[in-house]
C-alpha positions in Angstrom: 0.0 0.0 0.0 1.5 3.1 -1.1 1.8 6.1 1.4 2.8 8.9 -0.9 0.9 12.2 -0.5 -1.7 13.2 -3.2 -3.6 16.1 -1.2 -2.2 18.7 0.9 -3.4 21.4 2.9 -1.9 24.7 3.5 -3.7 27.4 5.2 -7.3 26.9 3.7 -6.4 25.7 0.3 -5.9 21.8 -0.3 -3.7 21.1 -3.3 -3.7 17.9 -5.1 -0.9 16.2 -6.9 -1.4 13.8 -9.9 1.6 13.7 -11.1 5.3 14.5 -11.6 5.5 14.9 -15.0 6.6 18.0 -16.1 7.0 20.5 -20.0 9.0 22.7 -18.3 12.4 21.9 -15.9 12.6 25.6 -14.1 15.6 26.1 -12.5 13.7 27.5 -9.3 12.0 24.5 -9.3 12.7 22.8 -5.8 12.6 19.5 -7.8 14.7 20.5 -9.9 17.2 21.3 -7.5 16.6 18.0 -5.9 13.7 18.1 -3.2 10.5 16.5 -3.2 9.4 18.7 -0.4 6.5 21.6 0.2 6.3 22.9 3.8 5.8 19.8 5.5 5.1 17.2 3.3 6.8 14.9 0.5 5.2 14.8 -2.4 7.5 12.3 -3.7 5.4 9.8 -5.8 5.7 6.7 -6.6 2.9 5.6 -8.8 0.4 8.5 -10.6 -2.7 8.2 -8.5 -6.1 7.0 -10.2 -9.6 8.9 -10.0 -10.4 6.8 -6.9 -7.5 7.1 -5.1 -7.6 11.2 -5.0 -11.0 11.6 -4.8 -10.4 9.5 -1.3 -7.7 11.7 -0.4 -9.9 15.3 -1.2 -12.9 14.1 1.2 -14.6 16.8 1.3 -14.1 19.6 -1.0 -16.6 21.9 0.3 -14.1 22.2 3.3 -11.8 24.2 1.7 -11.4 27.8 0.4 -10.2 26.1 -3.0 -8.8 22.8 -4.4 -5.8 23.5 -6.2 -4.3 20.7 -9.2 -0.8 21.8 -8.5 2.6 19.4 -6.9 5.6 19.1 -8.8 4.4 18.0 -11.8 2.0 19.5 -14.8 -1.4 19.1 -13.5 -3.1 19.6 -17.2 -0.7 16.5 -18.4 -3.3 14.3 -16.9 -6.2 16.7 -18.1 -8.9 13.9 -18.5 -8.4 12.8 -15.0 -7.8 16.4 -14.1 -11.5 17.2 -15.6 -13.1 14.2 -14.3 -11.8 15.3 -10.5 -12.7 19.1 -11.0 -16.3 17.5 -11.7 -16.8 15.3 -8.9 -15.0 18.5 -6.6 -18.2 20.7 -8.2 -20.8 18.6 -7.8 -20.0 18.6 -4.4 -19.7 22.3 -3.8 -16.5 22.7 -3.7 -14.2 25.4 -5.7 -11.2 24.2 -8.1 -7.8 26.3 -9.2 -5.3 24.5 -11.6 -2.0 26.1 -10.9 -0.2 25.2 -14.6 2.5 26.3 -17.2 0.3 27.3 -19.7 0.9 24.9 -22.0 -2.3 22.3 -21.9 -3.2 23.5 -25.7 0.2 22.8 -26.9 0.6 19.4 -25.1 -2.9 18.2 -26.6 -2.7 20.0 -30.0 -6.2 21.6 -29.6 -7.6 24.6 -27.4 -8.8 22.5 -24.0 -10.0 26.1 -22.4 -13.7 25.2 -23.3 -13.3 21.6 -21.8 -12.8 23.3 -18.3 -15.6 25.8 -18.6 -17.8 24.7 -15.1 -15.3 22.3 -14.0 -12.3 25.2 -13.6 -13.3 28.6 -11.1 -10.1 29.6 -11.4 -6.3 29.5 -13.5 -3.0 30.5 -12.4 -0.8 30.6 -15.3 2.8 30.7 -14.6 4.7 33.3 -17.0 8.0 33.5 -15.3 9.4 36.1 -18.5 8.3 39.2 -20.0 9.4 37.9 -23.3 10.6 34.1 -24.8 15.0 34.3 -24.3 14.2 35.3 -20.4 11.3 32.3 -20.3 13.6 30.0 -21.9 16.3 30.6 -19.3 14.6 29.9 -16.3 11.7 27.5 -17.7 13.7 25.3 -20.1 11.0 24.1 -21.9 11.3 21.0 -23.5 8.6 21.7 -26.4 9.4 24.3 -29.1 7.4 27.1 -29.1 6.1 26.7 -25.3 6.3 31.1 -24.7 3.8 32.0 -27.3 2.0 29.2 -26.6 1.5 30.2 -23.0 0.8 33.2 -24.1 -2.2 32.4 -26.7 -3.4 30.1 -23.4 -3.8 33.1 -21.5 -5.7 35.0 -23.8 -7.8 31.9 -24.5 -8.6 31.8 -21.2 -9.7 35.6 -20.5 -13.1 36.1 -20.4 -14.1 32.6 -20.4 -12.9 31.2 -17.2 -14.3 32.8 -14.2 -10.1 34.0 -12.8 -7.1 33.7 -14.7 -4.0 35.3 -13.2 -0.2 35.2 -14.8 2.3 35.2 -12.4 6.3 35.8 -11.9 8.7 35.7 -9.3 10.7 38.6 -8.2 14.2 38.4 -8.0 15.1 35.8 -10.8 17.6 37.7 -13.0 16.5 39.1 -16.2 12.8 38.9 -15.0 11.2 42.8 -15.3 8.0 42.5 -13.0 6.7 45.6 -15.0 6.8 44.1 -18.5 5.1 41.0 -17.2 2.0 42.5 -16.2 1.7 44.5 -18.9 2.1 41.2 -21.0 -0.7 39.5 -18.7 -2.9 43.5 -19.5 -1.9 42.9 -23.3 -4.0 39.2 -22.5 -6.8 40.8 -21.0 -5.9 38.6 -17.1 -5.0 39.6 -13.7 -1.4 39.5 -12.7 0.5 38.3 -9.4 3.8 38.8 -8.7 5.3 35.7 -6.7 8.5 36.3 -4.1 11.0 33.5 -4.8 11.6 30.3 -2.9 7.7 30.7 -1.5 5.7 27.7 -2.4 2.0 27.3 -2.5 
């Protein structure tokens, strides 16, 4: 029986991870740099966890400010799962957030944004670079085109789910805060700017 961790809480929020796949390998990553480890907990995985086994783990959604598809991994790799989760999590009153990289359309080669509509309350997109040489540098993505991709996401996204937020993190070099929001304005989403090394 495995004891890995699939949800989470921190503060009012319960985050779920389904997976440790990744497109991107970000140098800030903490996996990346060789830990499995968010505040307290592990998230070290040693098989991906089925529909049953996280839908066990949630209990009850409705308990929580949000439910957040995050870990180390990219949540919207496993977006049929992902889906099937957010709609059990809303027909039980509960409110869902995918924390991803953007890059769902890209990875499935079709726009999934109207696939979430009334399963997804909320996105939080991570853009990490006003512009594609600084993404590249800290994001490493390992599909061509994953920037503008992001991009396009974003501005898929505005207007047709209910929040979408771009974020950066302060203090990675080459990264202008300013430039970023106005990239997220130029989208037509909110922006957040995230202090570095601060998880979740």
């Amino acid at each position: 029986m495995s004891n890995q961790t699939i949800a989470y809480p921190i503060e009012e929020r319960l985050y779920l991870s389904i997976t440790d796949r990744c497109t991107l390998v970000c140098e800030f990553c903490p996996k990346t740099q060789g830990t499995m480890q968010v505040h307290e907990f592990d998230l070290t995985i040693d098989h991906r966890p089925e529909y049953e086994e996280i839908i066990a783990a949630i209990g009850d959604p409705s308990a929580y400010q949000e439910v957040v598809f995050c870990g180390f991994g990219e949540p919207t790799l496993r977006l049929k799962l992902l889906l099937q989760v957010a709609q059990w999590i809303k027909q039980r009153g509960g409110m869902t957030r995918i924390n991803t990289d953007g890059l769902a359309n890209l990875v499935h080669k079709r726009n999934v944004v109207p696939e979430m509509v009334g399963l997804i309350d909320t996105l939080s997109v991570s853009m990490n670079g006003q512009n594609e040489a600084v993404y590249n540098q800290h994001c490493q993505p390992q599909l061509e085109g994953a920037f503008s991709a992001m991009v396009e996401f974003l501005k898929a996204a505005s207007g047709v789910i209910p929040s979408v937020t771009a974020t950066a993190i302060e203090g990675l070099e080459g990264v202008d805060i300013d430039a970023c929001k106005a990239q997220a304005d130029a989208c037509g989403v909110a922006f957040r700017k995230r202090s570095l090394d601060i998880v979740g």
